[in-house]
C-alpha positions in Angstrom: 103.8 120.2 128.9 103.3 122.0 125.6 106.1 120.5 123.5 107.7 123.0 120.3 109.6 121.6 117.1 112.0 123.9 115.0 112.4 123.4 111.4 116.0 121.5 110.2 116.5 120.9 106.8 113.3 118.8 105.8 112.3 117.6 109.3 110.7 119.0 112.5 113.3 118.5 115.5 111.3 117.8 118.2 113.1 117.4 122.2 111.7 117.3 125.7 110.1 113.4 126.0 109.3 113.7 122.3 110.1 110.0 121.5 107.7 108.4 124.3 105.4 110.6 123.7 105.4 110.7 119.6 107.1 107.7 118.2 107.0 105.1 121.3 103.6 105.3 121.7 102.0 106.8 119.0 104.6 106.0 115.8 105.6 109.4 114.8 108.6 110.2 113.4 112.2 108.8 113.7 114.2 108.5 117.1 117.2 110.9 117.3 120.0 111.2 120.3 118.4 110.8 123.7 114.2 111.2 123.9 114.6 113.6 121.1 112.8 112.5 117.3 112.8 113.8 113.7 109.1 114.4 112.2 108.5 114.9 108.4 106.5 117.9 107.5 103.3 115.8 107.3 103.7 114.4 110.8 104.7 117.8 111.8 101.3 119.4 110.6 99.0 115.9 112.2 100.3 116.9 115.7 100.0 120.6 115.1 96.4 120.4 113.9 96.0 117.8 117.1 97.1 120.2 119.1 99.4 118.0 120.5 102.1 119.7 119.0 102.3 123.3 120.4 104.5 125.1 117.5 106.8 125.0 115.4 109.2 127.6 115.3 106.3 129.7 116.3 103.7 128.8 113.7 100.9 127.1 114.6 99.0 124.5 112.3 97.5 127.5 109.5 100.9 129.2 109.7 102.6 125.7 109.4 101.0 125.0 106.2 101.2 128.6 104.8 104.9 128.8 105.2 105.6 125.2 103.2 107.0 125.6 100.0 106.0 122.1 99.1 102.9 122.4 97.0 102.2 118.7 97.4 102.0 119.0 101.9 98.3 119.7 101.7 96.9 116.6 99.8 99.5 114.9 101.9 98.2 115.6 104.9 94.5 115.2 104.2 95.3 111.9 103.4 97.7 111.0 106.3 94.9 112.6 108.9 92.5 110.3 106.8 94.4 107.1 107.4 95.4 107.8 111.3 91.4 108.4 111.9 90.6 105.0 110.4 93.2 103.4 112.9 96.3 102.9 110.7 99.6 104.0 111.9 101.9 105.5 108.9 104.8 106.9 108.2 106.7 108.9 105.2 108.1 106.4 102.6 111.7 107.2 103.5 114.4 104.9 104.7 114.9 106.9 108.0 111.2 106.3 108.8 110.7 102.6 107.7 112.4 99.0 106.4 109.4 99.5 103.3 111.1 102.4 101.9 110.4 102.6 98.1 110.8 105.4 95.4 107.6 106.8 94.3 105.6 105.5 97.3 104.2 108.9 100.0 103.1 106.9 103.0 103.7 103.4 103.8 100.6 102.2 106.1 100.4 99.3 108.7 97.8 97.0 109.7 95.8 98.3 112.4 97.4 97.1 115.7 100.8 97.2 114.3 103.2 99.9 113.7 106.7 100.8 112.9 109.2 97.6 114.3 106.4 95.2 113.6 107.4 94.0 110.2 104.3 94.7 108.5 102.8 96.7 105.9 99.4 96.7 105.0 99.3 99.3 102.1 101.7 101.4 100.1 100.0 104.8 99.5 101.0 107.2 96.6 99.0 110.8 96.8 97.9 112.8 94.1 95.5 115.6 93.8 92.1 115.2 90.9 93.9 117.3 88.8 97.6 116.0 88.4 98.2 113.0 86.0 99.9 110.1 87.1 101.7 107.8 85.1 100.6 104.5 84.3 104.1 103.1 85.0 103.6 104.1 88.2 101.4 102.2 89.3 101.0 98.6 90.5 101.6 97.3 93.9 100.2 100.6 95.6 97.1 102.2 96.5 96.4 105.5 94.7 94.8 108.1 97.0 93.0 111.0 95.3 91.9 113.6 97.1 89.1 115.8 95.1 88.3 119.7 95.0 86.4 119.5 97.9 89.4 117.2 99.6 87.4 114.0 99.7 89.6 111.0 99.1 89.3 108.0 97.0 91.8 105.2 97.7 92.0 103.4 94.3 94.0 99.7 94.3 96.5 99.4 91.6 98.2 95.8 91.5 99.7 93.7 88.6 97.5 90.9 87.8 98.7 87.2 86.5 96.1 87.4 83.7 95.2 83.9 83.1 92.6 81.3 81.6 91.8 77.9 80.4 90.7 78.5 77.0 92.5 76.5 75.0 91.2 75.9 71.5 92.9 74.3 69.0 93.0 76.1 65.2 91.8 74.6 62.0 94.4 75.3 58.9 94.2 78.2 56.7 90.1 78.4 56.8 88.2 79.7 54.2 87.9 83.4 54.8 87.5 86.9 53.2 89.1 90.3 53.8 86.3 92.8 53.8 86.2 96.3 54.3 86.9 96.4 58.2 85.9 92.8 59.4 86.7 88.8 58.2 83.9 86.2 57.0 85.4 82.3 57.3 83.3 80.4 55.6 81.8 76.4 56.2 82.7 74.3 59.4 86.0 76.1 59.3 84.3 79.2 60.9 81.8 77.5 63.2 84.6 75.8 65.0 86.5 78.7 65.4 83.2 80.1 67.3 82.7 77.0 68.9 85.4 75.9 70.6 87.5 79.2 71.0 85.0 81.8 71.1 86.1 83.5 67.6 84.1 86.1 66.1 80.3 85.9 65.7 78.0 83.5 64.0 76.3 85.0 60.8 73.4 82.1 61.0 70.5 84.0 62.8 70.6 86.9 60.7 68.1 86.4 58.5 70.4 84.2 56.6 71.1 80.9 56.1 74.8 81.3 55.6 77.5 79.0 57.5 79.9 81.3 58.4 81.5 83.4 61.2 82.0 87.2 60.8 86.2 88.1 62.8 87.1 91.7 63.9 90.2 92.6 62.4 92.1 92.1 65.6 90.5 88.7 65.3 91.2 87.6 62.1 94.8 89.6 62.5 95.7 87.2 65.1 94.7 84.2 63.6 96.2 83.9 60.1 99.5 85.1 62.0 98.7 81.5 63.5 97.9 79.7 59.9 94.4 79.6 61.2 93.4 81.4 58.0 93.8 81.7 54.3 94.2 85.3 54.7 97.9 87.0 54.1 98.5 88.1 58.2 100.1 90.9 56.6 97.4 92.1 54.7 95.1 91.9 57.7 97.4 94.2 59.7 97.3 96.5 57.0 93.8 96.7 57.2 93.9 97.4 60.6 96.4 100.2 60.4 94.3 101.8 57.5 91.1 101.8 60.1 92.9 102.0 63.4 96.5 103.6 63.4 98.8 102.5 65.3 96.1 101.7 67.8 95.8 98.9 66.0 99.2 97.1 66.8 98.7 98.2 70.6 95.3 96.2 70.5 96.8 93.1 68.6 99.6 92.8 71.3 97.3 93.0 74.0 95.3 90.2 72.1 97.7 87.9 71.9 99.2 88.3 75.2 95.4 87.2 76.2 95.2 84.5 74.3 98.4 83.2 74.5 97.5 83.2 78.9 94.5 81.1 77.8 91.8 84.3 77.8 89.3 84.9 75.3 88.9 88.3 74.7 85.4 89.7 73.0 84.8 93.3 72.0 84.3 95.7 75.0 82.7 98.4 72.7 79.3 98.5 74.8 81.3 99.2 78.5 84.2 101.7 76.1 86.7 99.6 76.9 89.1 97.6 74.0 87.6 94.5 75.2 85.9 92.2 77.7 87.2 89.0 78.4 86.6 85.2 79.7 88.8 82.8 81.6 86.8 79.9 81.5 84.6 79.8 78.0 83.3 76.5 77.7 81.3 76.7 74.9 78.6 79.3 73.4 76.2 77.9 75.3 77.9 78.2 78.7 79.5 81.8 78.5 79.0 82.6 82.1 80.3 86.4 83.0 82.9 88.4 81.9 85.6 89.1 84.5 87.5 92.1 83.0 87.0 95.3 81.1 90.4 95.8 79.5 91.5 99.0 78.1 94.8 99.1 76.0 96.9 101.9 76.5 101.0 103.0 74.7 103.3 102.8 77.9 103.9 106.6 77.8 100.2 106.8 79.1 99.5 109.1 82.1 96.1 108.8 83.6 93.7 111.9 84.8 91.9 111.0 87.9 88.6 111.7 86.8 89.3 109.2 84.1 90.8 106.2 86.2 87.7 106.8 88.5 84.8 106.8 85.6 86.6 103.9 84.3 86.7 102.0 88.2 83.2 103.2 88.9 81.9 101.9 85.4 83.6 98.5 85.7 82.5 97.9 89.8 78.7 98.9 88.3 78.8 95.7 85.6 80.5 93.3 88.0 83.9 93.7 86.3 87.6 94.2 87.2 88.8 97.5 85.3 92.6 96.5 83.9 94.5 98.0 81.3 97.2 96.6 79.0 100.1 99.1 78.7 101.9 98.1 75.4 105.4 99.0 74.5 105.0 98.7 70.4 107.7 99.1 68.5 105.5 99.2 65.0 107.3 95.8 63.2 104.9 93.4 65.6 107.0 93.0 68.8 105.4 94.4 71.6 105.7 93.8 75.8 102.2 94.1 77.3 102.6 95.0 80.8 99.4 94.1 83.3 97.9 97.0 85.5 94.3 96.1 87.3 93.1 99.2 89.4 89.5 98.7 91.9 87.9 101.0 94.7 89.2 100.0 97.9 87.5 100.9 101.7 91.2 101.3 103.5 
């Protein structure tokens, strides 16, 4: 039987033996009174271009799309057609269609063998096109699907990480050390300990010197004579940094000492263009081991561009690393919140 829909409101009423053969079986749409079922546009435009669906109010699949005023349907559906050809049953993310409802989420996707009823959820998808930013508040605990100019799809992971180490160095006290022009020098054993046991700055023995002492970024040496670790006025350092950084600065000290203060020791990520690289378990200089992030500090206003998140993912996967960003809420006087957002290519 070739089964029609009509358009009402923002569904696709569908009768005959709709709900055995679309949403029993299958997990389209939402039941209605006796067999019949409610289908969202993107459902709607599946079974159309399945030919499973015969019209809607006339309009086959191309006229379907064409009449939609919703500018967003298209990237929608390439993804939704994407996900049921992999095996996944899905469904709009809207309380009529599922108990894993959320705002902000397009499509919530089950493990392959379940389906709506089941009380599972394997993936929250949020759809965007390469050309439309999206937020970095928005993200976290969803998969980002972008769908390119030539409608390919990348799904990219998005979670909130618990950022975390066992570095744990203690400080000397107020350290012999000198405020240059955009870097710190501590001087004697002071500087080597720092190095040593915390991984602090870089040694500037080796050099073609024979000089005992450590050379600190100003992030560094910022964070540490806030700590007493140096005889350096803390305010004075963050000075410097504002004079060479801007208020990029205070993002990037935030995001420092939300790392160290989790036990991470965080190193320049200048070669890789990130703010930094960081280690969980530093031992000693000696016994370094990898790097498990590239962290890149962002304000909390940030809005990604595709292309960016997926040079950034790409670059990160190529050196063995997990891409994360630190979205800081400064408010300029020192206190800051640092949220967490870790984003890697994922094979749905």
């Amino acid at each position: 039987m070739n089964i029609e829909g009509h358009v009402d409101g923002d569904v696709v009423h569908v009768g005959h033996d709709a709900r055995q053969r679309f949403h029993d079986s299958r997990g389209y749409g939402y039941p209605l009174e006796g067999n019949d079922v409610a289908l969202a546009p993107v459902e709607a435009a599946h079974l159309l271009a399945r030919d499973d669906l015969a019209a809607v109010d006339g309009m086959d699949f191309r006229a379907f799309l064409r009449a939609s005023d919703d500018p967003t349907l298209p990237v929608r559906y390439l993804v939704y057609a994407d996900l049921r050809e992999r095996g996944f049953y899905s469904a709009p993310s809207h309380p009529d269609w599922t108990e894993f409802a959320r705002d902000g989420d397009d499509l919530v996707v089950y493990p392959r063998g379940s389906g709506p009823g089941d009380g599972e959820l394997a993936y929250r998808v949020r759809v965007t096109g390469e050309r439309t930013e999206v937020p970095a508040r928005a993200l976290g605990d969803c998969v980002l699907a972008v769908v390119d100019e030539e409608s390919e799809i990348t799904y990219l992971d998005t979670s909130r990480p618990d950022v975390a180490g066992d570095v744990d160095a203690g400080l000397p006290g107020g350290a012999d050390a000198d405020l240059l022009a955009d870097r710190v020098t501590v001087w004697g054993a002071s500087g080597e300990s720092l190095y040593e046991t915390g991984f602090y700055g870089t040694p500037l023995s080796g050099r073609d010197t024979g000089r005992d002492a450590v050379v600190l970024s100003l992030v560094e040496a910022a964070y540490l004579a806030a700590e007493d670790a140096l005889d350096v006025d803390p305010a004075a350092a963050v000075a410097r940094g504002r004079d060479v950084e801007g208020e990029r600065f205070d993002r990037r000290l935030a995001a420092y000492r939300d790392l160290r203060a989790a036990g991470v020791a965080p190193k320049t990520g200048f070669k890789f263009g990130a703010d930094f690289r960081t280690y969980a378990d530093f031992q000693n200089p000696e016994n370094v081991g990898h790097s498990e992030r590239l962290v890149r500090v962002l304000p909390s206003g940030h809005a990604f561009a595709p292309r960016d998140l997926a040079l950034d993912v790409r670059l990160a996967n190529g050196v063995k690393k997990t891409m994360t960003y630190a979205v800081v809420d400064a408010n300029g006087d020192g206190a800051a919140s640092v949220d967490w957002l870790a984003i890697q290519r994922l094979t749905p």
